[in-house]
C-alpha positions in Angstrom: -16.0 65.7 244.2 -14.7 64.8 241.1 -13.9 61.8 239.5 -12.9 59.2 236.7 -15.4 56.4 237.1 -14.9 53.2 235.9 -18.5 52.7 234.3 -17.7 48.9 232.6 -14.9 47.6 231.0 -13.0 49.9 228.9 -15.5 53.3 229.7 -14.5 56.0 232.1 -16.7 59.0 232.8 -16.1 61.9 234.5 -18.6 62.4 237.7 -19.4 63.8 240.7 -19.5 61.8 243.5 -19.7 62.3 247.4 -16.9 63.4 249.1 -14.6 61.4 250.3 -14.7 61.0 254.1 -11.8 60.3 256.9 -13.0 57.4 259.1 -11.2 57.1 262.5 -8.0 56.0 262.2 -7.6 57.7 258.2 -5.9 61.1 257.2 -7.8 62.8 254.5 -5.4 63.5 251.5 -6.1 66.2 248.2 -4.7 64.4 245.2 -2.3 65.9 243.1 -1.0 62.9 241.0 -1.6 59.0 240.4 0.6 57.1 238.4 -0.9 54.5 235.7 -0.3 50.8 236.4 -0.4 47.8 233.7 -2.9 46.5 236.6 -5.5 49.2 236.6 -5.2 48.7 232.8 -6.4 44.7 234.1 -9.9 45.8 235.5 -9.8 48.5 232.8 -10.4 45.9 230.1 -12.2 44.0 232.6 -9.9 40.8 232.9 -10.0 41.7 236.3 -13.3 42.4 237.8 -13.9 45.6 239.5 -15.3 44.8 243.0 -18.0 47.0 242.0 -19.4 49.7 239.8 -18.9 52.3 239.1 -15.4 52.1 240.7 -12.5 54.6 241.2 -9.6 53.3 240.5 -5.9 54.2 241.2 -3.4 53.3 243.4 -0.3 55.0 243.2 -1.2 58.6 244.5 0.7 61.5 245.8 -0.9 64.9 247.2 -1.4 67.0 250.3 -2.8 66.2 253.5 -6.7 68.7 254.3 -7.7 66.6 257.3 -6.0 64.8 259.9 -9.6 63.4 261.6 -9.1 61.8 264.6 -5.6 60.6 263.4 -2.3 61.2 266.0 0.3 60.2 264.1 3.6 61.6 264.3 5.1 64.2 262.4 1.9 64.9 260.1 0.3 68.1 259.4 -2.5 69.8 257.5 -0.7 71.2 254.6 2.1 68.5 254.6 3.0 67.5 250.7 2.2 63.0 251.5 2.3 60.0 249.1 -0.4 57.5 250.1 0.7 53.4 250.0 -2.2 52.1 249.0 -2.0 48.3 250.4 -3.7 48.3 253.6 -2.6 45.1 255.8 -5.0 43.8 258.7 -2.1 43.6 261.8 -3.5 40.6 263.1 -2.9 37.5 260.8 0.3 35.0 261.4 2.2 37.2 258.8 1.3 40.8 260.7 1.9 38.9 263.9 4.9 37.4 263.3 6.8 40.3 260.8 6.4 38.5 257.8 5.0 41.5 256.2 6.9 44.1 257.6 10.4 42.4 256.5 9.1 40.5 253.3 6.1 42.6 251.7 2.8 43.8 252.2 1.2 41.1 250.0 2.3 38.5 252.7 -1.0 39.3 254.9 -3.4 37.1 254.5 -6.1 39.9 254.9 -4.8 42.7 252.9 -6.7 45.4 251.3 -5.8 47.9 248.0 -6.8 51.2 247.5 -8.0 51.3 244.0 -8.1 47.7 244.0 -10.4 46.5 246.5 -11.7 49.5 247.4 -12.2 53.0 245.6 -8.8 54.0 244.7 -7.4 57.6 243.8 -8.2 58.8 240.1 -10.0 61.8 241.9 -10.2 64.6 243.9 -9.8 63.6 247.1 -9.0 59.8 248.9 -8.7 58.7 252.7 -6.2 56.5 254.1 -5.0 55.0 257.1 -2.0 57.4 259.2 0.1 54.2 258.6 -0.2 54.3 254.9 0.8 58.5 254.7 4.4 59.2 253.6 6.0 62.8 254.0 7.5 63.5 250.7 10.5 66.0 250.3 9.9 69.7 248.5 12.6 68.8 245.7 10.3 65.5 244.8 7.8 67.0 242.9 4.1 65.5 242.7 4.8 63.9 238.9 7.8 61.8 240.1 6.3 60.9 243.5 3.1 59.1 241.2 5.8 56.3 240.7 6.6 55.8 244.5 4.8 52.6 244.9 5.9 50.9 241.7 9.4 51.5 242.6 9.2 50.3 245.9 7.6 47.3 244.7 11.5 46.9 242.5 13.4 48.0 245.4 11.5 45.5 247.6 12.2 42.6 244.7 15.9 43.6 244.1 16.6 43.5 248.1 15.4 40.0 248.0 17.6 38.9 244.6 21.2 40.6 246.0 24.3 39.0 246.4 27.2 39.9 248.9 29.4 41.7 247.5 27.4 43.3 244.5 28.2 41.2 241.0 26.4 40.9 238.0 22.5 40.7 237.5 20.5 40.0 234.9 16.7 41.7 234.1 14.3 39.8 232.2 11.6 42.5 230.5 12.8 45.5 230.1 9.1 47.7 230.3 8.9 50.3 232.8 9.6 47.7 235.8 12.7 46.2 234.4 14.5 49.4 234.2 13.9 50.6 237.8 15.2 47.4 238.2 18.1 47.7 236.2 18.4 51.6 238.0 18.4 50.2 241.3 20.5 47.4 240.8 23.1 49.7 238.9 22.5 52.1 242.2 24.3 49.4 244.3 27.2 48.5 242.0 25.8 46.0 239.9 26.9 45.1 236.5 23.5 44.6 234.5 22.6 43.0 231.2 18.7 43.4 230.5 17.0 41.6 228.2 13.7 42.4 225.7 12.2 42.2 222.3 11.9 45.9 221.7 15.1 47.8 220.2 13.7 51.4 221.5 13.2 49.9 225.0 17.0 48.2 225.0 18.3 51.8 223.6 16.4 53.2 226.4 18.1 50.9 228.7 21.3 51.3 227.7 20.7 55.7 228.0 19.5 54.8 231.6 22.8 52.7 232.8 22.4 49.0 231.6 25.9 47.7 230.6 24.6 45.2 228.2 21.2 45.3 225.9 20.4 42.3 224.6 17.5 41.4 222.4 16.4 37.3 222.6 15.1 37.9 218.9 18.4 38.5 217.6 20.7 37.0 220.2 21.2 34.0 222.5 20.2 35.4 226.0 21.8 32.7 227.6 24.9 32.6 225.5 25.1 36.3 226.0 24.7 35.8 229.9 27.2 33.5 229.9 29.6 36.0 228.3 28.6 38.8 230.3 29.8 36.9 233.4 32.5 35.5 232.2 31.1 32.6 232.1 29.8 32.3 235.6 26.6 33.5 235.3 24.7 35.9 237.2 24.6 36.4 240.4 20.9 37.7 240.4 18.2 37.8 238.4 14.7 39.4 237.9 11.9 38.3 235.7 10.0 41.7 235.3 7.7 40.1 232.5 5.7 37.0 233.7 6.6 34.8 230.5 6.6 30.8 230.8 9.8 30.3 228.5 11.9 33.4 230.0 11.3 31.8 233.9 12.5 28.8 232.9 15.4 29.9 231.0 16.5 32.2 234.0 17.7 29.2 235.8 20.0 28.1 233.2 21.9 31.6 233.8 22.6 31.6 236.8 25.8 31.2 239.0 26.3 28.8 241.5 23.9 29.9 244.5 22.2 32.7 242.6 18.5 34.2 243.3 16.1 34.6 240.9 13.1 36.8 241.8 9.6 36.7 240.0 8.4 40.3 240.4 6.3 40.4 237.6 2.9 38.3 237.6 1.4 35.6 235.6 -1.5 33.8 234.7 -2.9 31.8 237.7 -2.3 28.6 235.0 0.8 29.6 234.3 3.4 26.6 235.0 7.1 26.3 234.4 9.5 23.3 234.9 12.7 23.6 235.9 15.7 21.0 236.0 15.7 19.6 239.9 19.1 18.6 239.6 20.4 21.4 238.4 18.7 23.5 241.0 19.4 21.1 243.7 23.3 21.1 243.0 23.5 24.8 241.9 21.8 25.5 244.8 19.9 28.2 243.3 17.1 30.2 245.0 13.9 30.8 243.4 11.5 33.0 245.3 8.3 35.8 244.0 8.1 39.0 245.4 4.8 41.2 245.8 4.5 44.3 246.7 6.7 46.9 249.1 7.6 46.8 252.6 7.6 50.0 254.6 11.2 49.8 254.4 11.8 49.8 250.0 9.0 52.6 250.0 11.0 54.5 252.0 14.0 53.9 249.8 12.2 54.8 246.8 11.5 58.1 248.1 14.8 58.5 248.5 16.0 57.3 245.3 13.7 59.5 243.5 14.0 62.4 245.9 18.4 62.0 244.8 17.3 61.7 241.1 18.7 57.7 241.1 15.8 56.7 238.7 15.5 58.6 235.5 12.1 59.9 235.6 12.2 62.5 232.4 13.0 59.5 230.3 10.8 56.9 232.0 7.5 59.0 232.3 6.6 59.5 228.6 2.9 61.0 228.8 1.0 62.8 231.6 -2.6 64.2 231.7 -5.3 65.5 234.0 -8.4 64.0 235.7 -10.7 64.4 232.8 -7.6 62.3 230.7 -7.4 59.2 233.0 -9.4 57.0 230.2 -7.0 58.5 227.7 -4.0 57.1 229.8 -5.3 53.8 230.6 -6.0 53.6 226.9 -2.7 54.3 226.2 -1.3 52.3 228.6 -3.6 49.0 227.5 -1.9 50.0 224.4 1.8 49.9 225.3 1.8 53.1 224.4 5.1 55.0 226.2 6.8 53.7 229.0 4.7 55.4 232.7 1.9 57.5 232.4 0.8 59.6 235.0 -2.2 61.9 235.9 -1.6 65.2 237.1 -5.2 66.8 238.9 
């Protein structure tokens, strides 16, 4: 089969390689689209090693079910049109055992594998996956928008963990391709949202997609402007979708009394931050990270995309076939668009 190979850092070259093949347990799946992620870009450039070469990568696939192998699993069939979740949890660490990872996220197994990360990932003609990790995808969701499943699951899953009762106001830090599913989903539930980033074209963007304030740090006090927002509250819950030193520690300074801030976006594994312990201790405020989806937000961001809640047209600014996936990654190194997405 066919595929974008992932020769050394910062080459991809189209090959042939062997087939991909269903092992018991896996449903065999013909890919139609893969959406481009800021972390494939990070073993692109090599600043995180491949676990081999020459590697597939791609992790965020969508396309239709040629084999079932051995597989049982309920409701799937030959022909069926299937997104593919591509972390693969073990079952039998404390956090499988004890549900951690089903009500918290995937990345809470201590044993977890990624397709495309770990293992060969999607930028190809065909992939295998476990029955577990195969979603039925509606008609009306077509194979473009269903290449940013994952990535808005992975929001959903960090929003869930941020929210208030009832909705309020929330505050997104970054305001890239992550911070405004963010802001989408947030807005979905009846939110009030100020975002915040250094890049007029992305606040403009923001402000077509729903946000209710645009603020840019360069120009503009974010925490003066937070403060205003909220009537001088403060928020009720925040995201940090950009993994910045200076902009996690100002998040706690704009926060209400007994607000959540997430960290969905990573950082460098030396990246520190310092917070005041008083002011979190008598503010009460939570601080948690989030990684990755559970069953439950993927399923939601089916949904949500399947209703036309996120605003795909604007958001996905650049697609292109298998022989374009170095183009894309290039372009995605690049900051180039918002979400690129190959279509095969």
């Amino acid at each position: 089969m066919k595929a974008a190979l992932l020769t050394k850092p910062g080459e991809i070259t189209i090959g042939e390689v062997q087939n991909a093949q269903a092992k018991p347990g896996e449903i065999l799946v013909e890919i139609k689209s893969c959406g481009v992620c800021a972390t494939d870009v990070k073993k692109f450039t090599g600043k995180s090693s491949a676990p081999f070469l020459p590697f597939i990568l791609g992790h965020e696939p969508a396309g239709i079910i040629t084999s079932l192998g051995d597989s049982r699993q309920s409701g799937l069939e030959v022909g069926d049109r299937v997104a593919i979740a591509p972390v693969v949890t073990c079952g039998h660490c404390p956090s499988c055992i004890s549900g951690k990872t089903a009500a918290e996220g995937m990345g809470m197994c201590d044993h977890y594998e990624v397709i495309g990360f770990s293992q060969n990932g999607a930028f190809c003609e065909f992939a295998a996956a476990p029955a577990a990790n195969i979603f039925k995808i509606p008609d009306e969701l077509t194979f473009r928008d269903a290449a940013i499943i994952e990535p808005v699951a992975a929001c959903a899953n960090g929003v869930l963990r941020s929210l208030c009762t009832p909705p309020g106001s929330a505050v997104v830090l970054g305001g890239g391709f992550m911070g405004l599913v963010c802001m989408q989903i947030y807005k979905n539930l009846g939110y009030r949202v100020l975002i915040s980033d250094m890049l007029d074209d992305r606040l403009a963007l923001a402000k077509q997609l729903g946000a209710d304030a645009a603020v840019n740090p360069q120009k503009m006090d974010v925490e003066k402007a937070v403060k205003d927002f909220t009537r001088g509250e403060g928020a009720d819950s925040l995201i940090c979708a950009i993994g910045i030193k200076e902009l996690s520690e100002s998040g706690i300074r704009m926060m209400k009394k007994g607000g959540k801030i997430v960290m969905l976006a990573s950082a460098g594994h030396d990246t520190t931050v310092e917070f005041n312990l008083s002011t979190l201790h008598y503010n009460q405020t939570v601080i948690t990270g989030s990684v990755s989806y559970t069953q439950a937000s993927y399923r939601w961001a089916i949904d949500l995309l399947s209703r036309g809640e996120i605003g795909t047209d604007l958001l996905i600014t650049a697609t292109g076939n298998l022989d374009e996936v170095g183009k894309l990654l290039s372009m995605t190194r690049d900051h180039i668009g918002i979400k690129n997405v190959a279509l095969f």
